[in-house]
C-alpha positions, 0 to 999 in steps of 0.5 A, a space after each residue: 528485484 533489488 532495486 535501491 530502496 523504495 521512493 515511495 516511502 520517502 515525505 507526504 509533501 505537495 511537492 513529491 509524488 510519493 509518501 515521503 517522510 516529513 522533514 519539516 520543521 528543522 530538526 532542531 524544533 522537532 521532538 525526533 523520540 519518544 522518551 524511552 521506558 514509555 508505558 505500553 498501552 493496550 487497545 480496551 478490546 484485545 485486538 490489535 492489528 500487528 501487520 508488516 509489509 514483505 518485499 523485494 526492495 533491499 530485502 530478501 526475506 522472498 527470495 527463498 522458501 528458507 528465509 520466508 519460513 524463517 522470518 515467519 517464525 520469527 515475526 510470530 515469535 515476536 508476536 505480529 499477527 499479519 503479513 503483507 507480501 508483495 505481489 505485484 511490483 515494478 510491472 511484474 507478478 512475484 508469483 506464477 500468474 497465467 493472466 500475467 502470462 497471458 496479458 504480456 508473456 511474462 508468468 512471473 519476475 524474471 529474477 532468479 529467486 522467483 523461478 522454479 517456485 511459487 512465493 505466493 502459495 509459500 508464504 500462505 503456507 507458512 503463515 498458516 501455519 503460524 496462525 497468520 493472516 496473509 494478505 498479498 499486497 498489489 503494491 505497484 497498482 496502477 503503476 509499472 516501470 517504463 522499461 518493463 514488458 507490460 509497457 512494451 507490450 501495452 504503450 496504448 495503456 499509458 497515461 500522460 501530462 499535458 506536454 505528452 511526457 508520462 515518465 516520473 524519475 525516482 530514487 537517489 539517482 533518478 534510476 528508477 523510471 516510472 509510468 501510470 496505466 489509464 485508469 480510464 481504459 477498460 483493458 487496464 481494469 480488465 487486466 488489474 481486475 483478473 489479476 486480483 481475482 486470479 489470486 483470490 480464485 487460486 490461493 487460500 489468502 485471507 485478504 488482499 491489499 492495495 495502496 497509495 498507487 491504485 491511484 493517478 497523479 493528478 497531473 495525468 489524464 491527457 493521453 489521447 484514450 482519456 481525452 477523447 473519453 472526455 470530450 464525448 462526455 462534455 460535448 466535444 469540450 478539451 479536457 481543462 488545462 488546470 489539472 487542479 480543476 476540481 470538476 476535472 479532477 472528479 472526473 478522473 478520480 471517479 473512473 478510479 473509483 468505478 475501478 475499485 468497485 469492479 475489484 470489490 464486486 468481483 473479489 466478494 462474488 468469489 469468496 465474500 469472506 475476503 478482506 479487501 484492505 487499503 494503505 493509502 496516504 492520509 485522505 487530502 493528500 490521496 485525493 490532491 494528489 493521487 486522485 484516490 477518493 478512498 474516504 467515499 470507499 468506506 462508505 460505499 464498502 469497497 474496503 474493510 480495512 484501512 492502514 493510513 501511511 503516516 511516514 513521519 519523524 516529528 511525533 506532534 506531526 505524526 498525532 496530529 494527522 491522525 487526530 483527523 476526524 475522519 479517521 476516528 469518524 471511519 473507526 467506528 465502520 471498519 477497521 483503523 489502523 495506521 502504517 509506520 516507518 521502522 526504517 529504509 536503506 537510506 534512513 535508520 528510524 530509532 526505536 524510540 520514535 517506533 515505541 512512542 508513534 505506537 504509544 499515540 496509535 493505542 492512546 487514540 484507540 485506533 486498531 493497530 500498526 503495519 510496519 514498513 518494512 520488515 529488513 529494517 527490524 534489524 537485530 531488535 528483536 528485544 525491543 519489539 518484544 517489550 512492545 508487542 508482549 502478549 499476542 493479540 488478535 486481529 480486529 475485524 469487522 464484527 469487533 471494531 466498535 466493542 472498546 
C-alpha cells in the first residue's frame, strides 16, 4: 500500500501524535553531522543488534519475492543481522491471515502485490537462509485507517475524544486519516491477540515486534464502551475531563498493559523461545503521550528487547535522550538498542549523522541499532560497509550483560 511516507516517523514533540524528527534548536545552533572519518567503535562482547524495518510505505522491497530475495542478500551482504517486515499496516494484514478473514472478510491487503503469494512466509524463507533473525513487525497495533473494512466492519471497537470526534489527520496533505481501536474492549484484545498468535502458531518467526502504536493517544478514552467501563468502576462517577488527570491516565494505560500481557502470556504458551520485541518512543514521551507504560513491561517481562526511536537530527539531542538512566538501568535486564532514521521520502538524513549517532550508541554500550527504513540506504552501500565491517551476532538474553 504506497501511501506517501510514513508520518510517524516525522518529531518527538508534546505537539504531534507521532515520533517526528526533532527540529529544535535553529539549524544554526545544531551540529547537523558527525565529523566524517569517525573511529568505529565495537561493543566489548561482539554482539550488536544490526536491525531494519521493511515496509510498504514509499518502498517496494515487499512487493515481490524477487525484490525481497534481492535485498536480503544485500542486507547480508552488508552485514545487518536482523529484519523487521511489517506485517500489519493501515488495518490490513500483509500475509494470509484466516483471523483477519474471519474478523472482518478481508485475508490479506488488497494491493495487487500482495495476492497470490504469502510475503510473510517469504521472507522468513529467505532470511533464513542468510542466517537472519525474522521478526514480523505489527506496526499499525492499535491503530487502523478510518476508511478500512475492519472499521466498517467494527465502528463499536473505536475509541474517541471527548467532543465524540476519533479521527487524526496526517501527512502532507491530511490524506491519511486515522483512528485507534479501544484497548479497553475485550473484542480489540481477542482479535489483536489471535492475530499475533496466529503468526507465531503458523510460521518459523524468530520473534515478534510491536511499537509506539500499541498504545492510546491520551486524548482518547470517551467512547461510550470506555466510559461506562469506568463508571462501573468509580461508583457511577464520568470519567475526568482533564485527560491528563494522572488517575485517569493510569486508569486507561493499564488495560493497555493487561493487553501486553495476554499477548506475552500467549505467545510464550506456544513457543516460549520467541522474542517479543518493542520499539517505542523514548519512556515519558510514550507514556505522556501513548499512555504506553513500556518501562513497568520490562520488569514485568513482557518484553525481551526493546529499540527506543530516537528520530533526532542534532546529535547532543539525540545522546542526551539516550544518557536517560533508565535505558542503561533496563540494559542490564534485556536488551537496549536504539531505532535511528537513515531517511524519508520527504528527508534525506547524510551519512555523516548515520555514522556518528551509531558512534554515540557504541560509545554508550547499548546493544545496537534498527534502521528506519531500508529504501532510504539509497546507492551507500559503501558507507555502511565502512560501518558495519565485520559480522556481528545478535544479543540476547543470556549475552547482554558479558561486556
Amino acid at each position: 500500500m504506497m501511501i506517501n511516507f510514513p508520518f510517524w516517523a516525522i518529531a518527538q514533540t508534546p505537539n504531534t501524535a507521532s515520533n517526528t524528527i526533532d527540529q529544535s534548536p535553529p539549524p544554526n545552533q545544531v551540529d547537523q553531522s558527525a565529523p566524517p572519518n569517525l573511529p568505529l567503535i565495537r561493543p566489548l562482547n561482539g554482539n550488536e543488534l544490526r536491525g531494519i524495518w521493511l515496509t510498504n510505505v514509499d518502498s517496494d522491497v515487499l512487493f515481490s519475492a524477487q525484490n525481497l530475495e534481492r535485498a536480503i542478500k544485500r542486507l547480508k551482504r552488508l552485514k545487518f543481522n536482523t529484519l523487521y517486515p511489517t506485517v500489519w499496516n493501515g488495518g490490513y494484514t500483509l500475509y494470509p491471515s484466516k483471523v483477519a478473514e474471519a474478523s472482518f472478510g478481508v485475508p490479506v491487503d488488497p494491493v495487487p502485490e500482495l495476492q497470490e503469494r504469502d510475503m510473510l512466509a517469504e521472507a522468513i524463507k529467505f532470511g533464513h537462509e542468510q542466517d537472519f533473525a525474522v521478526i514480523p513487525w505489527f506496526e499499525y497495533g492499535l491503530m487502523t485507517e478510518e476508511g478500512s473494512e475492519l472499521m466498517r466492519q467494527h465502528p463499536d471497537w473505536i475509541t474517541q475524544r471527548k467532543d465524540g470526534s476519533h479521527v487524526f489527520l496526517h501527512g502532507e496533505r491530511d490524506q491519511h486519516r486515522l483512528a485507534w481501536l479501544n484497548p479497553a474492549h475485550p473484542q480489540v484484545q481477542k482479535f489483536l491477540t489471535d492475530l499475533i498468535v496466529e503468526v507465531v502458531n503458523k510460521y518459523d518467526v524468530d520473534g515478534i515486534q510491536l511499537d509506539d502504536h500499541f498504545g492510546m493517544p491520551a486524548e482518547l478514552g470517551y467512547d461510550d464502551y470506555t466510559i461506562a467501563l469506568y463508571k462501573k468502576d468509580h461508583f457511577g462517577r464520568l470519567p475526568p475531563e482533564d485527560i491528563n488527570d494522572p488517575s485517569w491516565m493510569q486508569w486507561r494505560a493499564k488495560y493497555i498493559t493487561n493487553l501486553m500481557r495476554k499477548i506475552s502470556k500467549s505467545v510464550r504458551a506456544i513457543k516460549p523461545n520467541c522474542l517479543i520485541s518493542l520499539s517505542p518512543n523514548p519512556k515519558d514521551f510514550s507514556y505522556k503521550k501513548y499512555l504506553q507504560d513500556w518501562y513497568n513491561w520490562v520488569y514485568l517481562k513482557y518484553i525481551d528487547e526493546l529499540i527506543v526511536q530516537v528520530y533526532r537530527d542534532d546529535i547532543d539531542n539525540f545522546k542526551r535522550e539516550l544518557e536517560q538512566p533508565e535505558l542503561q538501568e533496563i540494559r542490564l535486564k534485556i536488551p537496549v538498542a536504539v531505532g535511528i532514521l537513515t531517511g524519508l521520502r520527504v528527508q534525506n538524513v547524510d551519512m555523516r549523522q548515520i555514522k556518528g549517532q551509531v558512534k554515540i550508541v557504541r560509545e554508550l554500550n547499548l546493544d545496537g541499532f534498527s534502521f528506519f527504513f531500508y529504501e532510504t540506504l539509497g546507492n551507500r552501500d559503501a558507507s555502511f560497509e565502512t560501518l558495519l565491517f565485520t559480522p556481528a551476532p545478535r544479543p540476547d538474553l543470556r549475552n547482554i550483560a558479558s561486556s
